[in-house]
C-alpha positions as CSV (number, residue, x, y, z in Angstrom):
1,X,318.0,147.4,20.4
2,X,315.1,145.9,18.4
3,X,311.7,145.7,20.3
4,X,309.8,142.2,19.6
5,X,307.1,142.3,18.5
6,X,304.0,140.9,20.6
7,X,302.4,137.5,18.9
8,X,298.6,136.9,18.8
9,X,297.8,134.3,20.7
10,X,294.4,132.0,19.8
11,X,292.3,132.8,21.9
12,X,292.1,128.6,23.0
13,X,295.8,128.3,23.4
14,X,295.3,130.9,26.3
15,X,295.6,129.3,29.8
16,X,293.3,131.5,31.2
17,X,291.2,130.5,29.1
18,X,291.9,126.7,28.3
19,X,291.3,126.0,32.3
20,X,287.4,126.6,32.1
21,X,287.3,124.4,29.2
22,X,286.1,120.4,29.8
23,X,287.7,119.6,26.3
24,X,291.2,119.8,25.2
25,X,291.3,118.7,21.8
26,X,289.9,118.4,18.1
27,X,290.3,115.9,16.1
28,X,289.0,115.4,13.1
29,X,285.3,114.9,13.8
30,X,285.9,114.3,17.7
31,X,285.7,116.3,20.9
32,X,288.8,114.4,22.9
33,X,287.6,115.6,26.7
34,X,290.3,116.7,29.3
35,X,289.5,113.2,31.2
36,X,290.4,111.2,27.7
37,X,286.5,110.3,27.3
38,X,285.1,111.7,23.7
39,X,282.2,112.9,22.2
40,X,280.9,113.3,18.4
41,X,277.9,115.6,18.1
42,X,275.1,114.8,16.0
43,X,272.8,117.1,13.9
44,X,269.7,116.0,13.8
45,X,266.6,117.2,10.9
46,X,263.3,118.2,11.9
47,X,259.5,116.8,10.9
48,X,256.9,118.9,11.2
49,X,254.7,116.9,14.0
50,X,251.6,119.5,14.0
51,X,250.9,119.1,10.3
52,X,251.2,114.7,10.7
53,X,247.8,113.1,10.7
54,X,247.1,111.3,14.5
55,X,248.3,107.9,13.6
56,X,251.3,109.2,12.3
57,X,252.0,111.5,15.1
58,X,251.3,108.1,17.3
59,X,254.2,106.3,15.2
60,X,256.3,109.1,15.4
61,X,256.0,108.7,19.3
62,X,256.0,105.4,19.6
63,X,259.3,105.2,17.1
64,X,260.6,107.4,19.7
65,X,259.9,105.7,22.6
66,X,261.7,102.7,21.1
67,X,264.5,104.7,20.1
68,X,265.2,106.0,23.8
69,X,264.6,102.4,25.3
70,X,266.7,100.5,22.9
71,X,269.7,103.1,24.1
72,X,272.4,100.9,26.1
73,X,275.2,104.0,26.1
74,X,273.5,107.7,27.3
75,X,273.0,110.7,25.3
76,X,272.4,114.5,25.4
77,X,269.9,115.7,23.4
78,X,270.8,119.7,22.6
79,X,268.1,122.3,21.6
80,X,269.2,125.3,20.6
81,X,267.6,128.7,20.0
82,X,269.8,131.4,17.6
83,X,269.2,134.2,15.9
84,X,268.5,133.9,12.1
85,X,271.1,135.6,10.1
86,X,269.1,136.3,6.2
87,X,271.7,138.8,5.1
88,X,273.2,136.6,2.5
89,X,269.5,136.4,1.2
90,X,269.0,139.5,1.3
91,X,272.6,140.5,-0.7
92,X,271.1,137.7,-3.3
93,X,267.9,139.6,-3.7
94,X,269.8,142.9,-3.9
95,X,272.3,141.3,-6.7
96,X,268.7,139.7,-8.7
97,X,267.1,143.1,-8.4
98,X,270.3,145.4,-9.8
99,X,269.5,142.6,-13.2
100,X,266.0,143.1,-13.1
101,X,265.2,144.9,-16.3
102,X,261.6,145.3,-15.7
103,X,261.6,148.6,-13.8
104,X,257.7,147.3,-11.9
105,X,259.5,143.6,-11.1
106,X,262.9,146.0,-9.5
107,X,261.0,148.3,-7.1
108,X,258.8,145.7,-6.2
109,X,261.8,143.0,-5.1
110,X,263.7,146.5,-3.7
111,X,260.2,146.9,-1.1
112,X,260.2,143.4,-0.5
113,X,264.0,143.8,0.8
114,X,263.0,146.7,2.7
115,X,260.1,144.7,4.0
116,X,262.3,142.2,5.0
117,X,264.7,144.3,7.1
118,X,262.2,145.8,9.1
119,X,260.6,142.4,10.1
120,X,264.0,141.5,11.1
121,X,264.4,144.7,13.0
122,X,261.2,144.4,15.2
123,X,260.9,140.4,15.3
124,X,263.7,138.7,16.5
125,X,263.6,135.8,14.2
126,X,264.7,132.5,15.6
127,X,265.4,129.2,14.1
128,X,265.8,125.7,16.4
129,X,268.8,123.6,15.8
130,X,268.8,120.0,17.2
131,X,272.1,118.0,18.3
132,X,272.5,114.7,19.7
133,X,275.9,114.6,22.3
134,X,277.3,110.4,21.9
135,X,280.0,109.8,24.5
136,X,282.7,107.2,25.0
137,X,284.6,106.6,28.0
138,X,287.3,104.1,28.1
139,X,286.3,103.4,31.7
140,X,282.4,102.3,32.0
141,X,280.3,106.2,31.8
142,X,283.5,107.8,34.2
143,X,282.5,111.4,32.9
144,X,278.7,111.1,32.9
145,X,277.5,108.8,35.3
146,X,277.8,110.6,38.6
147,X,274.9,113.3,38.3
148,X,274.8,114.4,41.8
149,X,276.0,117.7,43.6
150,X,279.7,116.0,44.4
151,X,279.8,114.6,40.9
152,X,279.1,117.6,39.5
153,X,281.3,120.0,41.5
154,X,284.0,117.5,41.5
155,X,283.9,117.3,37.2
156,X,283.7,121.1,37.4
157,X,287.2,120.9,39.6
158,X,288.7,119.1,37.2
159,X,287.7,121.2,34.0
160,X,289.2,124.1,35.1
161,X,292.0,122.5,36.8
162,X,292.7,119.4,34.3
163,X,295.8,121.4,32.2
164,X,296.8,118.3,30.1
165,X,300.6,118.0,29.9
166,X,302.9,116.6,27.0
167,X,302.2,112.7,28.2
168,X,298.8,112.9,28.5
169,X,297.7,114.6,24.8
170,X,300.4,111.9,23.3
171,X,298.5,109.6,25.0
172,X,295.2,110.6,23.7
173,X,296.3,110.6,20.5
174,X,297.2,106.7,20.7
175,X,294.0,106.0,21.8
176,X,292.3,108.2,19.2
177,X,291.0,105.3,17.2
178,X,289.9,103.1,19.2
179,X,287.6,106.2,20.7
180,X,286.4,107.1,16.7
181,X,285.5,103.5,15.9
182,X,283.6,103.0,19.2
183,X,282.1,106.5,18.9
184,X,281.3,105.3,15.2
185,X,279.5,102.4,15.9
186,X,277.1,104.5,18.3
187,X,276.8,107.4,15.7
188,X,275.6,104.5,12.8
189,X,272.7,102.8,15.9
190,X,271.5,106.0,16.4
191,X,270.6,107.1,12.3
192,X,269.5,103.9,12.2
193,X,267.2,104.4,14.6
194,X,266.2,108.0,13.8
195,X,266.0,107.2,10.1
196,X,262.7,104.8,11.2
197,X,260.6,108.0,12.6
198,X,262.0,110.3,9.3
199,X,264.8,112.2,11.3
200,X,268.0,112.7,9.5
201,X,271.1,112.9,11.6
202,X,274.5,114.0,10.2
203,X,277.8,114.1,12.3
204,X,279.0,117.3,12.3
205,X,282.5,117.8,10.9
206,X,285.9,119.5,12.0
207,X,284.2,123.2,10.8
208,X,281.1,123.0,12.4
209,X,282.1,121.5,15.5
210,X,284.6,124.5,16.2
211,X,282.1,126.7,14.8
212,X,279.4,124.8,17.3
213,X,281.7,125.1,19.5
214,X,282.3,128.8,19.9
215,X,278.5,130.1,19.3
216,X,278.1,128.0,22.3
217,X,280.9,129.7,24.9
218,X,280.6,133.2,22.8
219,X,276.8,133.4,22.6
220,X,276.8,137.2,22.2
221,X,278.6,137.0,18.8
222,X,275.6,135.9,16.8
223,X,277.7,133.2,14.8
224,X,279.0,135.8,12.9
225,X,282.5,135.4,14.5
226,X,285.1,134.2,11.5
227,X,288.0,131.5,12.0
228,X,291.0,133.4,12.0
229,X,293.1,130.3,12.0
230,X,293.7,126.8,10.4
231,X,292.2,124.0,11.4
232,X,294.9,121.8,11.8
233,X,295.7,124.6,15.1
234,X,292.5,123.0,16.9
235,X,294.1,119.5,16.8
236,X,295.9,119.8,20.2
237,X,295.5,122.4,22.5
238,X,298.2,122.4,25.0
């Protein structure tokens, strides 16, 4: 009698681990939420405010505040802190120095590599990323207006209990566009508006959002963690 052989299962497809998740879906450059609300994430540049002189530091401020108050929809505004990975540097400095025909110009790019992995190894090196979180609800701020201790425990009950059946993702998926072009209008206002203090924000796409997605839930990885599957398998998650 043939023994069958045991699938590999993604690891979101797993209910165990679908259930602590507030998002069930994907698409294209959106995050579809369990409670059909969505969210496009944001990346956002950086200025270097220290080296501005004091009246542009002041219109950097002031473009700010403006920014904030001319908001009429709430965002998150994500700062994160990761570890910077400079080994594909470091294999392009390898491949320059193996060409290097002045013997002097070799060993000294081979000690700066050497130098470089010993910096890493006693300074952890960290870079800040920026994100800006733009929701939509269909119902008027339903998954981010109630902030206190009920809301919160009550949106937690739901994530981990809100297992989305068959009618429920078709459903989602009917209202997919009218959640992109609302979400799109927002995404345009905002760089608009960031564009005005010298802050360049890009949407993140399909790749980086799952990528994004799993640094954040798999911390300890280091974002070295590969996609072992097609993208197209992150459209619905059942």
């Amino acid at each position: 009698m043939p023994v069958k052989e045991k699938k590999n299962i993604p690891w979101w497809s797993d209910g165990s681990v679908q259930r602590h998740l507030p998002f069930s879906q994907i698409r294209e450059n959106i995050i579809i939420m369990k409670d059909s609300s969505a969210r496009m994430v944001l990346r956002c540049s950086t200025i270097n405010f220290l080296l501005k002189s004091t009246e542009e530091q002041d219109s950097i401020i002031i473009g700010f505040q403006r920014f904030l108050n001319a908001l009429d929809f709430p965002v998150q505004i994500i700062i994160r802190s990761t570890k910077l990975d400079i080994n594909g540097y470091l294999d392009k400095l390898s491949n320059l120095a193996v060409k290097q025909k002045n013997p002097l110009l070799q060993n000294q790019t081979y000690e700066y590599i050497e130098y470089l992995h010993k910096l890493v190894e006693v300074a952890q090196i960290m870079k800040k990323e920026f994100y800006i979180v733009i929701p939509f609800d269909q119902e008027e701020w339903k998954s981010v207006k109630d902030t206190t201790i009920v809301g919160i425990f009550k949106n937690f009950w739901k994530s981990i209990n809100g297992m989305n059946d068959i009618s429920k993702v078709r459903q989602q998926i009917r209202d997919f566009w009218n959640l992109k072009k609302w979400l799109s209008n927002r995404v345009n206002v905002i760089k608009t508006s960031l564009e005005n203090i010298g802050i360049r924000g890009t949407p993140l796409e399909k790749i980086e959002l799952v990528r994004f997605l799993t640094d954040y839930y798999n911390p300890s990885l280091d974002n070295i963690t590969p996609l072992k599957w097609e993208l197209s398998d992150y459209n619905v998650i059942q």
